[in-house]
N, C-alpha and C positions, 0 to 999 in steps of 0.2 A: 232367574233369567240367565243359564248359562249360556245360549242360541237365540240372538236374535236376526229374523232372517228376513232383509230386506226386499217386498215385494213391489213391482213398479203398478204405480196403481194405473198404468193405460194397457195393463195389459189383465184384463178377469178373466179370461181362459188358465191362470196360473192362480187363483186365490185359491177354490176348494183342494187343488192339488198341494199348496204350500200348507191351509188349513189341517190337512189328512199327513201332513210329516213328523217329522219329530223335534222340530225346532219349538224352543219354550215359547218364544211374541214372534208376533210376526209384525214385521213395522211395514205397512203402506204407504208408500212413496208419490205424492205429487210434486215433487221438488226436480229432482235432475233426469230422473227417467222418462217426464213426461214432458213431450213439446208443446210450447204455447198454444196452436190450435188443438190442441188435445185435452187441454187440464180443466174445463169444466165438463165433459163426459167422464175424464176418470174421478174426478170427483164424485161425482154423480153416486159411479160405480165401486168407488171405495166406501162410503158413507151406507149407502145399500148393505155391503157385505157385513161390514163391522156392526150395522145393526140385525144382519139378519138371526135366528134361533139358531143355525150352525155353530156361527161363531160364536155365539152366546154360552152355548151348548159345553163346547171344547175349553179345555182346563190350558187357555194359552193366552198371554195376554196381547190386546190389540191396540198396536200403537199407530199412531198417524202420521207421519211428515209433511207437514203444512208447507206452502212456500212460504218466504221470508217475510217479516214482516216491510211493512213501504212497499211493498211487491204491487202488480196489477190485481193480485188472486189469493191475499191472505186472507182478507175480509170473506170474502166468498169462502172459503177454503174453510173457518170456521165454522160459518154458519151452518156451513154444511154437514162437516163431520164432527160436532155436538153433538152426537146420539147415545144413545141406552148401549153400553158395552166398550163404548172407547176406555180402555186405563191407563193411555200415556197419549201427550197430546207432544211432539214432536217439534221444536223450534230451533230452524237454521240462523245463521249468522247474527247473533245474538253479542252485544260486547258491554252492555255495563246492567249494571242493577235497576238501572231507569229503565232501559230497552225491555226487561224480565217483567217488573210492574206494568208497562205499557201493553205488555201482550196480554199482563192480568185483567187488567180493564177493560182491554175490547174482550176479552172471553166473559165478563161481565155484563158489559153491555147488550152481547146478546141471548145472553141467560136472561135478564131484567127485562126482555123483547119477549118472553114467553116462549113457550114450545121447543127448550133445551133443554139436555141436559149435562152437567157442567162434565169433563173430563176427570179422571180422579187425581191428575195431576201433571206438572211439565216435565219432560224432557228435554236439559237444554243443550243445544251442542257448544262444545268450546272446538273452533276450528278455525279460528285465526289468532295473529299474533297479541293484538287488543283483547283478544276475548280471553286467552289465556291469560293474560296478565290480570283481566278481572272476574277471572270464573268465580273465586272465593265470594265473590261482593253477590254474582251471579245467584249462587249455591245460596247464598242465605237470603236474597232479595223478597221472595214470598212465602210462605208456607205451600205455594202449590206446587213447589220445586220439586221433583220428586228423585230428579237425579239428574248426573250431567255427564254427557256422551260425545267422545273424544273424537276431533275427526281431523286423523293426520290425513289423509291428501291435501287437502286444503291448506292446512297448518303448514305441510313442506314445501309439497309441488311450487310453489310460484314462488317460494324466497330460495329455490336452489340446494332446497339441502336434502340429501339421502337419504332415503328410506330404507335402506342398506345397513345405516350406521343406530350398530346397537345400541350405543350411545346417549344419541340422538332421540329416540326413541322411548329409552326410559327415564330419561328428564324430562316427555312430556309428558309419560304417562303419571311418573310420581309428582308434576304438579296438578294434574289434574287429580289424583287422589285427595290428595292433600288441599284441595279445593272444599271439595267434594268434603271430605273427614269434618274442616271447618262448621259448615251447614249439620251435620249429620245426616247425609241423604247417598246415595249409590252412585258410583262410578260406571261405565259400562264403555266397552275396550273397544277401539275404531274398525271398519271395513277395511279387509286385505284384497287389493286388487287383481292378486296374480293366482287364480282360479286354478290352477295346475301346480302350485306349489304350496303342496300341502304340509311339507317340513318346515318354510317360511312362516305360513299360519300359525302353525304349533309351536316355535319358537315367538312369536309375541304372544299367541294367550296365555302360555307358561308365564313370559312372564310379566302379562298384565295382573295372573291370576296371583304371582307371589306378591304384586304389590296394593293387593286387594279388592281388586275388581271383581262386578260378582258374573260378568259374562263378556263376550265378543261378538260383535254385528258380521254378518256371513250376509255376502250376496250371491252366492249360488248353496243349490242345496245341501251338493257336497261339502261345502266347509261345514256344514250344522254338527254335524257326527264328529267333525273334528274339537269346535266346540263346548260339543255336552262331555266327551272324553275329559276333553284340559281340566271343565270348571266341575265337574262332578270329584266331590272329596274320595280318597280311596279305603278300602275297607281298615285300611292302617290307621287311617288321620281320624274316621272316625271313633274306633277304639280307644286312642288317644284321649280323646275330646273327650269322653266320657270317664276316663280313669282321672283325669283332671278334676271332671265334675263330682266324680263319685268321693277322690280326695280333697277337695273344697270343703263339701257337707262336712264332711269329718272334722277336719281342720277347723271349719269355723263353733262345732260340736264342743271341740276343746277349747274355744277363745284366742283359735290361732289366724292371723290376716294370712301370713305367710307359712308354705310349708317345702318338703324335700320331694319330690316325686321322680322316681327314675334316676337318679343323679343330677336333677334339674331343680333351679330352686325356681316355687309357683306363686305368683300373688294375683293381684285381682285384674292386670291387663290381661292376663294369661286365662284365665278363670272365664271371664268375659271374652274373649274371643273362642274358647272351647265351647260355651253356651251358645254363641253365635252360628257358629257351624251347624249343631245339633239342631238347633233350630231350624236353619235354611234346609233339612232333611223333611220338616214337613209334618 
């Protein structure tokens, strides 16, 4: 998932268009893009799409952003988009392990109601100051955890601090890796607001991407290409990963843990993250 591209689910004249792009998920938004008198039509109209055979069809995955839980419209919000095709079920302002289980149970509750079907897993956001402090508890709270998904506006905007400072920035994203690493589940890199800077962009998914994350949320089209650019390994790293691999076999051939490759000496962190790449190739 190196592009995931945030679509507002009050607006379906933009889903088969986003559907037909080159972003890996597309996440549907009934949370901040859509106004109160609006969010049971786009519900309606999101849960439609993510089940229909288009999106079924397309090698992209479909995620949902629920509003919050305690909300007027998370209950509803569920019930709804339970269907055949959802693979990430999307949950805002989330801050302890409890809050993570609570949302396990009512997604329970209306699986055990009949006529759903369950999501393949959560997406939880860490986007405020409490949340970050217990993403780790978060990340391991259930096994339907499936990743956890950073969201600095929230996180800055209201305590005053710059989205400027690079800093700043990658002390949140390395605790949120490192949340995330605890659980053993994926990272996925925040929404960049400023649609015209595109150097901006590329300087945080670099270096979300150096600190593990396997992609970045784009809310217009144009960041997507930017991206699948960052998180896409290059013909160099791949090669890499594989003369690793190919000296592992060897290596472990001879009864050796550790061995010399390139001037670098390899052992089994190394080894396992070289697998890891090769694999994310597919």
């Amino acid at each position: 998932m190196r592009s995931k591209l945030f679509v507002p689910g009050g607006r379906p004249e933009l889903f088969a268009k986003a559907l037909a792009g080159p972003a890996d998920a597309l996440s549907f938004d009934l949370e901040d893009s859509v106004p109160a008198d609006a969010k049971a039509r786009a519900r309606d109209d999101v849960a439609a799409f993510v089940a229909s055979p288009a999106m079924r069809r397309a090698a992209k995955l479909a995620i949902v952003r629920v509003n919050a839980p305690g909300s007027a419209w998370f209950e509803d919000d569920l019930r709804a988009v339970m269907v055949p095709g959802l693979a990430l079920l999307n949950v805002p302002k989330l801050e302890s392990a409890d809050a993570v289980r609570a949302v396990v149970a009512a997604v329970e509750r209306i699986e055990s109601s009949g006529g759903h079907e369950a999501p393949a897993g959560l997406l939880v956001n860490v986007e405020t100051p409490r949340g970050l402090e217990q993403a780790a508890a978060m990340a391991a709270a259930h096994p339907r955890v499936a990743g956890l998904q950073l969201g600095l506006a929230d996180l800055f905007e209201p305590h005053g601090i710059d989205r400027g400072d690079a800093a700043a920035v990658h002390a949140a994203m390395f605790a949120v890796k490192m949340a995330a690493a605890v659980a053993g589940v994926f990272a996925v890199d925040a929404a960049f607001a400023a649609i015209d800077d595109a150097d901006g962009y590329r300087a945080e998914a670099r270096m979300s991407r150096r600190l593990g994350f396997i992609g970045k949320s784009c809310i217009h089209p144009r960041q997507v290409a930017l991206a699948n650019e960052v998180f896409a390994p290059s013909p160099e790293e791949v090669a890499y990963a594989r003369r690793v691999v190919a000296a592992a076999t060897e290596a472990a051939r001879a009864g050796h843990g550790a061995f010399s490759l390139e001037g670098r000496m390899i052992d089994l962190p190394f080894v396992k993250r070289a697998e890891a790449l090769l694999a994310s190739l597919g």
